[in-house]
C-alpha positions in Angstrom: -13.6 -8.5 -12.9 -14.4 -11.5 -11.5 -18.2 -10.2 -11.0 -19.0 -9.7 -15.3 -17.5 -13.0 -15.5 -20.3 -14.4 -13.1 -23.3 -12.3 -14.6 -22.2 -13.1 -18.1 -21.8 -16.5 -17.5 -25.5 -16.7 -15.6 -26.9 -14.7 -18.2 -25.1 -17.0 -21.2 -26.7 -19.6 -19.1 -30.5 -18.5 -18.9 -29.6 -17.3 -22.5 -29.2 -21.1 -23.9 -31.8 -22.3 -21.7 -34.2 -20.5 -23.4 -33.1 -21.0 -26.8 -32.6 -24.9 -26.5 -36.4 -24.4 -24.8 -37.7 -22.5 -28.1 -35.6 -22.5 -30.8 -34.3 -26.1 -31.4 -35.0 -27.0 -35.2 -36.5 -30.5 -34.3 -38.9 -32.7 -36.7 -40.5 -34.4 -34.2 -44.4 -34.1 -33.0 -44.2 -31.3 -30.7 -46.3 -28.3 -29.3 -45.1 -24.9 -30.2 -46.1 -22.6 -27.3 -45.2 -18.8 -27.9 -43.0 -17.0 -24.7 -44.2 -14.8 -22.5 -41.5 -11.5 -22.8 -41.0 -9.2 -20.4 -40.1 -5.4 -20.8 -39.1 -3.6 -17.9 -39.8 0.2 -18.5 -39.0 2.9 -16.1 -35.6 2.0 -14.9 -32.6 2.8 -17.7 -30.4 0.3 -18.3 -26.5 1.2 -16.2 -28.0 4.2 -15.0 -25.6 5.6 -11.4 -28.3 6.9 -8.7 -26.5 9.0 -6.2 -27.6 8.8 -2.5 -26.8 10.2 0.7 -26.7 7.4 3.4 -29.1 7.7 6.6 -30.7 11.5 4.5 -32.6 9.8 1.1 -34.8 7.3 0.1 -34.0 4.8 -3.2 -37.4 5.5 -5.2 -38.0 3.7 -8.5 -41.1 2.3 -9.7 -41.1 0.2 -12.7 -43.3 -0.9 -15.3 -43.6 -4.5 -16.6 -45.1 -5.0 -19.5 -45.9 -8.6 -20.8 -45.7 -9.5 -24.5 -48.9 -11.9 -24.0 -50.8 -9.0 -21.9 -49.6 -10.9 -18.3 -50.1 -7.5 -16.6 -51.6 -9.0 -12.9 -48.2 -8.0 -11.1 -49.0 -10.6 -8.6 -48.0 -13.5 -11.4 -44.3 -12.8 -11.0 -41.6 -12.6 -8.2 -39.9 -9.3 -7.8 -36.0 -9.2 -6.1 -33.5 -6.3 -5.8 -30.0 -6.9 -4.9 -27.4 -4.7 -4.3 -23.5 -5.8 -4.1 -20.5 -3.6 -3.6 -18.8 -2.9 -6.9 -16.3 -5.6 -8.1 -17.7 -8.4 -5.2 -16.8 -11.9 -6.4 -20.0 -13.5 -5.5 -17.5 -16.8 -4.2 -17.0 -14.6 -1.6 -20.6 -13.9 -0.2 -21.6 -16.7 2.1 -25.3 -15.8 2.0 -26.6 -14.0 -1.4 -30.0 -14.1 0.5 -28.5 -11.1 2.5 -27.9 -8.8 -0.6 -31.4 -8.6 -1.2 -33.3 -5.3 -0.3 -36.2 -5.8 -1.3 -38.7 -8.1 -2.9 -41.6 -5.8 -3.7 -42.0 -4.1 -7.9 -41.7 -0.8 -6.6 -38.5 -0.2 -4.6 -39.4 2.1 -1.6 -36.3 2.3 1.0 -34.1 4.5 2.8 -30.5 4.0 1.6 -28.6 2.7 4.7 -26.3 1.3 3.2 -22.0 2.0 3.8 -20.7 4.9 1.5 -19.0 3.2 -2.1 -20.6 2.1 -5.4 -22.5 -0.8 -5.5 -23.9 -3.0 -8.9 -27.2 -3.6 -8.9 -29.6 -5.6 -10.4 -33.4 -6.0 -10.5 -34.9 -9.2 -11.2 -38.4 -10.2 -12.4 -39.4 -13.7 -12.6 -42.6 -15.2 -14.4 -44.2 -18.0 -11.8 -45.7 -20.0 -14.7 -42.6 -20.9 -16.8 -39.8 -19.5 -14.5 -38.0 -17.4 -17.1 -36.2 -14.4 -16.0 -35.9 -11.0 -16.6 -33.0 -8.6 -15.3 -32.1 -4.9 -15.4 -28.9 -3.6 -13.5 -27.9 -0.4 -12.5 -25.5 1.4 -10.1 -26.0 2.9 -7.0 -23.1 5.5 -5.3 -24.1 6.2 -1.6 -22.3 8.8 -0.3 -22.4 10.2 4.0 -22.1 13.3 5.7 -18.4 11.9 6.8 -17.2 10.0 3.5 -17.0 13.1 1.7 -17.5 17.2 1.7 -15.9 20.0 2.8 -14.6 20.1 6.6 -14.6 23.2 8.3 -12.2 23.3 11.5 -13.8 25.4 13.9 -12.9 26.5 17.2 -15.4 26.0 20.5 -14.1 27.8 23.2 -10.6 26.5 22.7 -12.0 22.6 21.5 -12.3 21.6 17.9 -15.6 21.5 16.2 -16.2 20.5 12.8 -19.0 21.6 10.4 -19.7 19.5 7.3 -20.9 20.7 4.1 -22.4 18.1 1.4 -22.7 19.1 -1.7 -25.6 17.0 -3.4 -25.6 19.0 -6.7 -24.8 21.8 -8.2 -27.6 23.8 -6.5 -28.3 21.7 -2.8 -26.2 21.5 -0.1 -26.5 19.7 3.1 -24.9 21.3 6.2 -23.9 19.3 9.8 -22.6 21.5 12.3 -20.4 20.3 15.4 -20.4 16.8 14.2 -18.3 16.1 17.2 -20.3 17.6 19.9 -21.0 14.4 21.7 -17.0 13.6 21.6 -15.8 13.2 25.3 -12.3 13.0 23.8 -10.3 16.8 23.6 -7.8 16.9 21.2 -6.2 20.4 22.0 -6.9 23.8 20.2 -7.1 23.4 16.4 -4.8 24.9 14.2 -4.9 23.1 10.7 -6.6 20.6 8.5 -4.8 18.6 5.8 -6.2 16.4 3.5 -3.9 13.8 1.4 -4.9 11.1 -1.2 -3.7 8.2 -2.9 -4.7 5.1 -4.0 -3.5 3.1 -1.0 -4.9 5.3 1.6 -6.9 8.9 2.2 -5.4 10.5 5.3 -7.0 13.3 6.9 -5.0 15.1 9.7 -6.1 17.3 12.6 -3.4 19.4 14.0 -4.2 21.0 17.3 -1.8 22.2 19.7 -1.8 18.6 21.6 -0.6 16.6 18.4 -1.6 15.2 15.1 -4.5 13.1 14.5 -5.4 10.9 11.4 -9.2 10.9 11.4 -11.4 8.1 11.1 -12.3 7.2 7.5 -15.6 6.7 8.1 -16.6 8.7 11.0 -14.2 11.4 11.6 -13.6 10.8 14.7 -10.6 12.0 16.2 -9.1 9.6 19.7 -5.6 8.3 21.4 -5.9 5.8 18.5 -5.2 7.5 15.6 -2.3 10.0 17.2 -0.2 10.2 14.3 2.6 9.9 16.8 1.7 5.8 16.8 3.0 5.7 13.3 6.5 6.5 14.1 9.8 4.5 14.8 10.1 5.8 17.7 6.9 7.8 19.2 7.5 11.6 20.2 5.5 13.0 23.2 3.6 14.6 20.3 3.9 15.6 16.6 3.0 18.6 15.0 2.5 18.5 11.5 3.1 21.8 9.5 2.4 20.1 5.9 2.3 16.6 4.4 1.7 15.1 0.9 0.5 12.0 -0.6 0.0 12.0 -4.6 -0.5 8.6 -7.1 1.3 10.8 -9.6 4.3 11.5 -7.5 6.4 9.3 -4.7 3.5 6.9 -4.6 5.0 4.9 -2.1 6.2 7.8 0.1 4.5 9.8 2.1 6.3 13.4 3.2 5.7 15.3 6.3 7.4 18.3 7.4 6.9 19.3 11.6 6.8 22.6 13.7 10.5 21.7 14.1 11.0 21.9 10.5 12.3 18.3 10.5 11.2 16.2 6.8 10.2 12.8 7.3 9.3 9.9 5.1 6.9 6.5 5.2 7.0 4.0 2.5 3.4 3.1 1.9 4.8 0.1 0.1 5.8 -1.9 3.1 3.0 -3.0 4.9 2.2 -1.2 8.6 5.5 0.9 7.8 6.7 4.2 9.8 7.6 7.4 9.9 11.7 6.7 11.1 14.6 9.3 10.9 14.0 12.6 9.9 15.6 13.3 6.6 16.4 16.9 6.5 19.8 16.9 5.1 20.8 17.5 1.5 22.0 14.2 0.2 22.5 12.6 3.6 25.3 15.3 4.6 24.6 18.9 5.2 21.1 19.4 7.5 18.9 22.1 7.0 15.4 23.5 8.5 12.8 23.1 5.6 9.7 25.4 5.2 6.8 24.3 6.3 5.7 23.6 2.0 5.6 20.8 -0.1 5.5 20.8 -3.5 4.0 17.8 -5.6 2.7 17.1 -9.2 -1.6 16.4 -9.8 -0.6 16.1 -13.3 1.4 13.5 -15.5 2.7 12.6 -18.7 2.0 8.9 -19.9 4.0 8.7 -23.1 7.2 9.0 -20.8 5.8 6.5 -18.2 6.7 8.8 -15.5 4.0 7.7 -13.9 4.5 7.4 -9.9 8.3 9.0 -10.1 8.1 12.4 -10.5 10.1 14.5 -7.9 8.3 16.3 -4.8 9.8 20.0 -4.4 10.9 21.0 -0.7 12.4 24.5 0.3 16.2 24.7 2.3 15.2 27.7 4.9 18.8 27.1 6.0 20.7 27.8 2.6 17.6 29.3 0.4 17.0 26.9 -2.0 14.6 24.7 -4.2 15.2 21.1 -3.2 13.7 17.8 -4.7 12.9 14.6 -2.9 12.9 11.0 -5.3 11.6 8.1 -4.5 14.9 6.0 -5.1 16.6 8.5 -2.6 16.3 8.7 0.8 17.7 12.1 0.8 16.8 15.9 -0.8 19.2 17.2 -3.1 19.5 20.6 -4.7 16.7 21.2 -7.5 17.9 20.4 -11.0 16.3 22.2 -14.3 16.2 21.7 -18.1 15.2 24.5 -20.6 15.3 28.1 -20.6 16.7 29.5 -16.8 14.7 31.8 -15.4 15.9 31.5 -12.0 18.2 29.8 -10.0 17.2 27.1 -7.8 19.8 28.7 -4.6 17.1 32.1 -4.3 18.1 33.6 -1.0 15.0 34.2 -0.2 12.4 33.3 2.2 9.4 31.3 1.4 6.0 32.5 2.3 4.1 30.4 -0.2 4.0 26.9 -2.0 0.9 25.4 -3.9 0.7 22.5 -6.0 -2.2 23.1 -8.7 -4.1 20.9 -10.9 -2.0 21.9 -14.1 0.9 20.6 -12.6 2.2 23.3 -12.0 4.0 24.3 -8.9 4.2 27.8 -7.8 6.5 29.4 -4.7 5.8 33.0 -3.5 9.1 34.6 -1.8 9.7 36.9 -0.3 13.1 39.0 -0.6 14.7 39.3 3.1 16.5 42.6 2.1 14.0 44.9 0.5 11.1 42.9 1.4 9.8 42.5 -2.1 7.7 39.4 -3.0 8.7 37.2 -6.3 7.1 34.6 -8.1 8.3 31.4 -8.9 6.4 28.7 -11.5 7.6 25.2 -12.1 6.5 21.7 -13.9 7.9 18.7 -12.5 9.1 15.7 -14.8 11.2 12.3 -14.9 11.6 10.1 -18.0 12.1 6.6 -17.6 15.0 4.8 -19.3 14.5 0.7 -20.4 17.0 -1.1 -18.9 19.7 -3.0 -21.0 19.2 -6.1 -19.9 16.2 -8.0 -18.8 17.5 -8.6 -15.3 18.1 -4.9 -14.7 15.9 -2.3 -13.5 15.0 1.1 -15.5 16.1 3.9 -14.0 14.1 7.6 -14.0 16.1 10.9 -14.7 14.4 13.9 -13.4 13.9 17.0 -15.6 12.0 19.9 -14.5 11.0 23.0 -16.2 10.6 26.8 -15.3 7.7 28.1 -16.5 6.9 32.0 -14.4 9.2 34.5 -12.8 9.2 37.7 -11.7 8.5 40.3 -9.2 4.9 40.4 -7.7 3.7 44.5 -7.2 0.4 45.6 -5.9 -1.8 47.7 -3.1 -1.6 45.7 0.4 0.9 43.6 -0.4 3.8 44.6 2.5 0.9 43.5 5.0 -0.6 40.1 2.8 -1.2 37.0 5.2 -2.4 34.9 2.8 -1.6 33.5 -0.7 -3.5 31.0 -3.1 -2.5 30.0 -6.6 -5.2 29.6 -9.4 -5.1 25.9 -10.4 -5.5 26.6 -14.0 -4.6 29.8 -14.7 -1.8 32.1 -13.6 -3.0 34.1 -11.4 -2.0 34.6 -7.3 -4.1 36.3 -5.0 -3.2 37.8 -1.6 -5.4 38.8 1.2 -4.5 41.8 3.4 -6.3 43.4 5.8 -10.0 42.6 5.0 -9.8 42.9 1.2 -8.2 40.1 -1.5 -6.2 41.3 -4.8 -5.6 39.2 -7.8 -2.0 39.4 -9.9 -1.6 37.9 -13.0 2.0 36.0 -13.4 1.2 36.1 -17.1 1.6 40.1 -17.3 3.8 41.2 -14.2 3.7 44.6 -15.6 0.3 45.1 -14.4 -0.6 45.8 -10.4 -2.5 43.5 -8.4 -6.4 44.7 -9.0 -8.4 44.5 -5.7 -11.1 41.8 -6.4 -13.3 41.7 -3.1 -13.9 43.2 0.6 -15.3 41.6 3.7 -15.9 45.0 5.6 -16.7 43.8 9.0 -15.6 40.2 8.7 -11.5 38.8 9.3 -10.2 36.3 6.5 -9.5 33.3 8.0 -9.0 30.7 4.8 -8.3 31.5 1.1 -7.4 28.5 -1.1 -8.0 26.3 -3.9 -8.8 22.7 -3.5 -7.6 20.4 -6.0 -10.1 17.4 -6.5 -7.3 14.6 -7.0 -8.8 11.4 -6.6 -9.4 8.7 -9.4 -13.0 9.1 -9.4 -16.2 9.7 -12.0 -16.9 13.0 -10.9 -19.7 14.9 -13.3 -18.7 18.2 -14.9 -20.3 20.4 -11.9 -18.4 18.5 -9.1 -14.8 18.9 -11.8 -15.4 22.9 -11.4 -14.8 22.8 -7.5 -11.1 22.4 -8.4 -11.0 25.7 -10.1 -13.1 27.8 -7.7 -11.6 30.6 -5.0 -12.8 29.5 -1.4 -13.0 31.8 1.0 -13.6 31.0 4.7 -14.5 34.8 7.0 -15.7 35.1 11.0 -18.0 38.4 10.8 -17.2 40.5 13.5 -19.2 41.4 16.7 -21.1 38.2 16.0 -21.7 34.8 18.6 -18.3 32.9 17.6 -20.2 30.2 17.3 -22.1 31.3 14.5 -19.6 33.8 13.1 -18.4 31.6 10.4 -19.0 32.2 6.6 -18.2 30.3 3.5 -18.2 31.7 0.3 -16.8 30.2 -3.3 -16.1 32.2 -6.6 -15.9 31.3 -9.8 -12.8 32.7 -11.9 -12.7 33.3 -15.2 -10.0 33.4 -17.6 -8.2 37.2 -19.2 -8.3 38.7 -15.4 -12.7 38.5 -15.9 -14.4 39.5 -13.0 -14.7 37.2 -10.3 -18.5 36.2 -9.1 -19.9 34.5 -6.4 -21.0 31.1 -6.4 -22.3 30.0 -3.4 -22.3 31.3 0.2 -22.5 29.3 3.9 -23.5 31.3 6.5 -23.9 30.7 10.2 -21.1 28.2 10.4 -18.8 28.2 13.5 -15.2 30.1 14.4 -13.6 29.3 11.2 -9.9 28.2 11.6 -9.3 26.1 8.5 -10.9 24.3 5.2 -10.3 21.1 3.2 -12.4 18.9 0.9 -12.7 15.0 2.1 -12.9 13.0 -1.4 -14.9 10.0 -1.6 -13.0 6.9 -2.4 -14.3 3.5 -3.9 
């Protein structure tokens, strides 16, 4: 990067200067004065602060000690600059303006827009102008740039209540962060969040349309109706499920609507839309999809697959796995290698499709006949061939594997409304009436186990989140993607307060689950989704 270029070419610079100053072997008649050296103590060299924007204060208070016992701290200039990560300093007019602060101890509140930042502190001796410099890194986070958004409903209006995690153990909590909104985007019904490296969509479907929030406020308006971002605009759009991933169809972005219609944007031309729908199987025979969409959060270098994997839809029409490619502008019928452990035509009905951290992709469906429910476990692959010629492009053969089958059997199951897939290990659970099983795909012999109640509370959300961006996240933030969420309204309780957010950790060989943490006094939950940060 252009900015380690700069600071080790400055610092190479000062480097020599000094050396030329006190280390040239000359024989001439000269005074030999010793250097004054600086050691800044208190303040770790590359250490990343983490800070909430507008909520804490950047505290560090460093020691300089002096080699020749120059301890007045008035006899040296004190700066602290902050830049965004990877600036090319040719491209700041003023450099004056990245300074926060010219006092030793650095005393502010962080104000600064959510990213990472490289910064350095800089100690200057007035008597012989020699410099001293220690950098770090700063990551500011906000209440809006990341956290988990929970969609509630005010008296038919959205309202959304923000949850922060600063650590392990602290939370902050916003509620109604849109309580000042004059603009009414319609009753919610969904949340749904999508990254990639080109862009971080989060849509808002209410019963009025589909709105991409603001990155940086959340803010939902007439401006960002998703319905702007099509060919031509529909009186609304209703989104039932959409997926972005950097692993697969990186350049396409897949929607599927109420009306069960698939659509496609190519991120890879600039301002591009959402055109015709695409819901027939290669080009010819339409079909209604269901409202799923599978994708990979996993890949395999060594066959630079990378960006090409397949994205799994479901045919309501004819009952079948399809898969979308990013060379085709048209689903085709699901192809597998290996061991067959089911056919990709099912005749059956999908209630259920996640895509999990592993990889993996699981379907739950559901038998139309005797109204049993089946499990269905896939990995998604391509290989990339080298070309022949230099002038000709590689092509990319998908191959995709079946990994879990069988028949799902517990309590509660005929009357399960919702479904969630354990991102690591194979396990579904199911919530019906007030109470959530567990089944383990690994041993269909054994029953579903009932795992937790909510006696006098109605499950509204019960997922897992998959953390996908390409980020640094510590350990403790890395365990979120393996951790049950479960989103209840207690009953005969002010809807405005009803709502209550709990998360448990699951451990492997069917273990017991146990809580982790728990959000009370949140609104009318409707739905649930983490917003990732992004540099």
């Amino acid at each position: 990067m252009k900015i380690s270029r700069y600071l080790y070419t400055a610092a190479f610079a000062l480097f020599m200067g000094m050396a030329v100053t006190s280390c040239c072997d000359d024989e001439g008649n000269y005074n030999y004065h010793d250097i004054n050296e600086l050691t800044i103590n208190g303040l770790d060299e590359n250490v990343r602060f983490n800070k909430v924007a507008f909520v804490d204060r950047l505290v560090i208070d460093p020691k300089i000690e002096s080699s020749m016992g120059q301890n007045n701290e008035s006899d040296y200039e004190y700066e602290w600059k902050f830049l965004p990560f990877g600036t090319d300093f040719e491209q700041i007019p003023d450099l004056d303006k990245t300074v926060v602060s010219r006092e030793r101890k650095l005393d502010i509140l962080v104000t600064l827009d959510p990213g990472l930042y490289s910064c350095f502190f800089k100690v200057k001796d007035k008597k012989n102008s020699l410099t001293t410099i220690r950098s770090f890194s700063l990551q500011v986070k906000s209440m809006t740039s990341e956290g988990w958004m929970v969609l509630c409903n005010e008296n038919g209006k959205p309202r959304m209540d923000i949850i922060f995690n600063v650590d392990d153990d602290n939370d902050l909590i916003a509620h109604n962060i849109w309580q000042e909104a004059e603009f009414n985007p319609g009753v919610p019904k969904k949340l749904i969040y999508n990254y990639s490296v080109r862009q971080t969509p989060t849509l808002l479907v209410t019963d009025k349309g589909t709105y991409n929030l603001d990155v940086k406020d959340l803010h939902a308006g007439e401006d960002n109706n998703l319905k702007w971002r099509f060919g031509a605009s529909p009186d609304k759009i209703l989104v039932e499920n959409a997926i972005l991933s950097q692993y697969a169809l990186p350049d396409l972005w897949v929607i599927v609507d109420n009306n069960h219609d698939v659509y496609t944007l190519d991120n890879s031309i600039d301002n591009g839309y959402f055109e015709f729908k695409i819901n027939k199987i290669n080009g010819k025979e339409e079909f209604k999809a269901a409202p799923f969409i599978g994708t990979s959060y996993n890949v395999n270098y060594s066959d630079n697959s990378y960006g090409h994997i397949p994205a799994v839809l479901y045919d309501e029409t004819n009952k079948q796995f399809l898969s979308i490619r990013n060379n085709s502008n048209y689903p085709s019928v699901m192809q597998f290698v290996g061991p067959q452990l089911f056919s990709a035509q099912t005749g059956r009905d999908m209630v259920w499709m996640e895509s999990c951290k592993s990889g993996e992709v699981y379907a739950i469906l559901k038998d139309p006949a005797t109204r049993q429910f089946y499990f269905y476990g896939m990995q998604l692959h391509a290989i990339f061939t080298e070309p022949e010629n230099w002038w000709e492009q590689g092509t990319y053969t998908e191959y995709n594997n079946q990994d879990y089958y069988g028949e799902i059997k517990g309590e509660g199951l005929a009357n399960a409304t919702l479904f969630a897939c354990h991102h690591l290990y194979p396990y579904v659970f199911y919530a019906s009436g007030n109470k959530i099983y567990q089944f383990d795909m690994g041993h269909p012999d054994t029953p579903a186990r009932e795992v937790l109640s909510f006696p006098g509370e109605t499950i509204k959300v019960m997922k897992f989140n998959p953390f996908v961006a390409w980020e640094q996240y510590a350990d403790w933030e890395r365990a979120r993607n393996y951790r049950l969420v479960v989103a209840t309204t207690a009953d005969n309780v002010e809807p405005s307060k009803s709502g209550i957010l709990r998360m448990y950790d699951v451990p492997d060989l069917m273990g017991e689950i146990k809580l982790h943490k728990e959000y009370k006094d949140l609104g009318n939950i409707v739905d649930v989704a983490y917003k990732e940060r992004k540099k």
